[in-house]
C-alpha positions as CSV (number, residue, x, y, z in Angstrom):
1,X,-28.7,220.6,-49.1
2,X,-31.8,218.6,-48.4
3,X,-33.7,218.4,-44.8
4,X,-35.6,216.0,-43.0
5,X,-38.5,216.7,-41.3
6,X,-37.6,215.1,-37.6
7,X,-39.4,214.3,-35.0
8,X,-38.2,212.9,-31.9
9,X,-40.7,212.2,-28.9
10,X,-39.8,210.4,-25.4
11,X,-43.3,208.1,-24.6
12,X,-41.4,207.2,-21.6
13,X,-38.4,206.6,-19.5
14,X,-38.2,210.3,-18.8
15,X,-37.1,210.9,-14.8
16,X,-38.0,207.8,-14.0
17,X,-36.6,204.2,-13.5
18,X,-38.0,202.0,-16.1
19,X,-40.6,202.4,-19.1
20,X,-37.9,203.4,-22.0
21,X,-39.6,204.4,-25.0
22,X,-38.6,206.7,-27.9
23,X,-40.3,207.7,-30.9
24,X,-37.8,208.9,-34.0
25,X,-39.7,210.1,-37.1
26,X,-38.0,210.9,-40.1
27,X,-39.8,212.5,-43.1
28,X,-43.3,210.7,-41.9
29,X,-41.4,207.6,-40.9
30,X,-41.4,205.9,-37.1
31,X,-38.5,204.1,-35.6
32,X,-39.1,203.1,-31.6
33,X,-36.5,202.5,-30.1
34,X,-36.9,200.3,-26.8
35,X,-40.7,199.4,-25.4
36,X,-40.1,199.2,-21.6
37,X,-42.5,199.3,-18.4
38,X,-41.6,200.1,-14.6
39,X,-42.9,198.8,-11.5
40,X,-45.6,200.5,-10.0
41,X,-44.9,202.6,-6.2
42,X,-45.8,200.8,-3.1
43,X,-49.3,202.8,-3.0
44,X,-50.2,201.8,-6.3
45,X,-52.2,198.3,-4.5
46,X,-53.3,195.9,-7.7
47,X,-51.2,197.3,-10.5
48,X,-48.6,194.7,-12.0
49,X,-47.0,196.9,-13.8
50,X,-46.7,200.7,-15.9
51,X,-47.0,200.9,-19.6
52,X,-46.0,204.1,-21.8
53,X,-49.1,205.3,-23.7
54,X,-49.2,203.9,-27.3
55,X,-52.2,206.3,-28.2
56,X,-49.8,208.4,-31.1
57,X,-48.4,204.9,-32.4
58,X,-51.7,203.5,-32.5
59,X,-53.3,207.0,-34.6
60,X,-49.8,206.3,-36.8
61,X,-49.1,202.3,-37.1
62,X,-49.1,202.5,-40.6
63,X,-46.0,204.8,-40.6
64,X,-43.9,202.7,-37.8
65,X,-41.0,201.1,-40.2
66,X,-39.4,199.2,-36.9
67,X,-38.9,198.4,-33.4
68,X,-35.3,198.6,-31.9
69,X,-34.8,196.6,-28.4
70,X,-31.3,196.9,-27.4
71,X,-31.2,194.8,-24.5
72,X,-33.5,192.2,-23.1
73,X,-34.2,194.1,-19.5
74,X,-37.5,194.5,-19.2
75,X,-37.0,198.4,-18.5
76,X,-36.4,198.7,-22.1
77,X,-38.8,195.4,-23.6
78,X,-41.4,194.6,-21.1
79,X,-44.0,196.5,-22.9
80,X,-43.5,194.9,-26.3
81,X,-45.6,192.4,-26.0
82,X,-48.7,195.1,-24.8
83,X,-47.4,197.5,-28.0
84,X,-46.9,194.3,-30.5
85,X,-50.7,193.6,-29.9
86,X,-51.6,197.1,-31.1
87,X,-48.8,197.8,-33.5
88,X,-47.7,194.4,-35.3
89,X,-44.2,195.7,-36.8
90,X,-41.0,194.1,-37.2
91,X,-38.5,194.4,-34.2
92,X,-34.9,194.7,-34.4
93,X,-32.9,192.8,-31.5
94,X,-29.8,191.5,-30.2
95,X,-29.6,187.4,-30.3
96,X,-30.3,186.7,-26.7
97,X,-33.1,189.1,-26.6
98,X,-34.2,187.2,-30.3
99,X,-35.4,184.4,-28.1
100,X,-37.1,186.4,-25.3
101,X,-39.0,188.5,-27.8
102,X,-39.9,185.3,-30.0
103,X,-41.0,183.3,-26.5
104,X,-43.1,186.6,-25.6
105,X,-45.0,186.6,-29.1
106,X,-45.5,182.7,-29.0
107,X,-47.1,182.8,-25.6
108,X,-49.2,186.3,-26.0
109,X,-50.3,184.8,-29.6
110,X,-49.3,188.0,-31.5
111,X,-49.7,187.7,-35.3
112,X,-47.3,189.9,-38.2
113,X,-44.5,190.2,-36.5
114,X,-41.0,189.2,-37.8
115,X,-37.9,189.4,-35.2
116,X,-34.7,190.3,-36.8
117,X,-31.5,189.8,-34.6
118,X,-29.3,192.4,-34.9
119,X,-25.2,191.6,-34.7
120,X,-23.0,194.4,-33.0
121,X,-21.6,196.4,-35.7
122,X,-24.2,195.9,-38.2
123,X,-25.1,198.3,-40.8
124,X,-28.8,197.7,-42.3
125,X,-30.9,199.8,-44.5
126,X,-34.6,200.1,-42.7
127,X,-37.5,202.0,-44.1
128,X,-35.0,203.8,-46.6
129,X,-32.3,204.6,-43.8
130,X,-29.1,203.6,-43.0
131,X,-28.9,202.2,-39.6
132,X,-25.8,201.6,-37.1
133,X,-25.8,199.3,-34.3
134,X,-22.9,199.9,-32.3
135,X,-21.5,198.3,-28.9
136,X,-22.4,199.2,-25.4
137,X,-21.2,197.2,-22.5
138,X,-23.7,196.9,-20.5
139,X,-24.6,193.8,-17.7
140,X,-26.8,192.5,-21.0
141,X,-24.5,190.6,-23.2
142,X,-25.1,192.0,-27.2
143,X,-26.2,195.4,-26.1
144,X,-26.3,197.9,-28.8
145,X,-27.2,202.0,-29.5
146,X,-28.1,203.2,-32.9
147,X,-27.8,205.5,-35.0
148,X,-30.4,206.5,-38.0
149,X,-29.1,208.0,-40.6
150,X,-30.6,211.5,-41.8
151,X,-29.3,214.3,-44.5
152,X,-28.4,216.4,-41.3
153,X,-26.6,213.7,-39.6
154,X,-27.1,210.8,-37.4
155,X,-29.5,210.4,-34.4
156,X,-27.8,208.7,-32.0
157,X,-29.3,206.7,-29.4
158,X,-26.4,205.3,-26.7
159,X,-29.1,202.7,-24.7
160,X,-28.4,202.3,-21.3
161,X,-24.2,201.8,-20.6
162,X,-21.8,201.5,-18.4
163,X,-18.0,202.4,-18.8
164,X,-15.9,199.4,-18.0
165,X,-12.6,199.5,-19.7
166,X,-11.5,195.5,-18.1
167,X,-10.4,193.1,-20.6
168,X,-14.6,191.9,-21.3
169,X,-15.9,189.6,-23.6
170,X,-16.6,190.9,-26.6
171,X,-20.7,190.0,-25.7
172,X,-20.2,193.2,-23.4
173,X,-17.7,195.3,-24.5
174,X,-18.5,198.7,-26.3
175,X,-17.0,199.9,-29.6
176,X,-15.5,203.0,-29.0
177,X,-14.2,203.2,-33.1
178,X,-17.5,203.0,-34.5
179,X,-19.0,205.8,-32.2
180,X,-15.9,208.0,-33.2
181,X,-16.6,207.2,-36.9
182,X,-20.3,207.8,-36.6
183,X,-19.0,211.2,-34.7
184,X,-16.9,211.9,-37.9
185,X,-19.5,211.3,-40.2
186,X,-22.1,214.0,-38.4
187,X,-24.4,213.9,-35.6
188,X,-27.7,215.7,-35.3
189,X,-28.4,214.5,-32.2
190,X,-27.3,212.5,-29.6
């Protein structure tokens, strides 16, 4: 049985409100998943806002395959724009979040970068791998987690959720079938 070499790095969102950013590298081959910033504390006087560091991405933008956004917060996309300018890549988002990322490029004048929108349920092929989007409900309608496919099994990343089991729209309701299936199918990590 063949093995990936995997990587998987947090650049930000670690104990702390705000500033979601992963890093998932698969046999030489970056995914991010979310690009967020936080508010700075009280004593922080003329700082807007907090960044992660893009300092690996920037040393390895030639192996990034995609960005993933799965909601349009700006704990988990504020920090696109600031990333896009240093690491043109195509990003991978819900419809609603489409527009806000496409209005972000247009007024920061970022060049190279497509915006794919990404349906609940899909199932695309990225940079050789097979990747899920699957349902979350969360107070953003269309958000998704992922799951990148690997020889070892998928690594799963739920995005931010809530459990609400109401009768939602289906804009905000999660899938709990294809989480089960992907749960079936192996997980490496979640």
């Amino acid at each position: 049985m063949k093995h990936n070499n995997v990587k998987i790095m947090p650049l930000g969102g670690q104990a702390e409100v705000g500033k979601s950013m992963y890093s998932i590298e698969v046999d030489g081959k970056i995914f991010i998943i979310d690009a967020g910033y936080r508010f700075p504390e009280v004593d922080k006087l003329g700082v807007d806002v907090i960044i992660p560091n893009f300092d690996y991405l920037k040393d390895n933008k030639d192996k990034i395959k995609a960005i993933f956004i799965t909601h349009g917060h700006d704990d988990v996309m504020g920090a696109l724009p600031y990333l896009l300018k240093q690491v043109p890549c195509d990003v991978y988002t819900a419809p609603l979040a489409v527009k806000e990322v496409q209005k972000m490029i247009r007024q920061e004048h970022i060049t190279g970068v497509r915006v794919h929108s990404v349906k609940r349920n899909d199932k695309k092929r990225i940079g050789k791998r097979r990747v899920v989007f699957f349902p979350i409900t969360h107070a953003y309608p269309g958000t998704f987690g992922l799951a990148i496919g690997t020889e070892q099994g998928y690594i799963v990343y739920s995005g931010e959720f809530i459990e609400d089991y109401d009768d939602l729209d289906d804009a905000y309701r999660a899938d709990f079938t294809t989480i089960s299936e992907l749960g079936n199918e192996g997980v490496l990590v979640l």
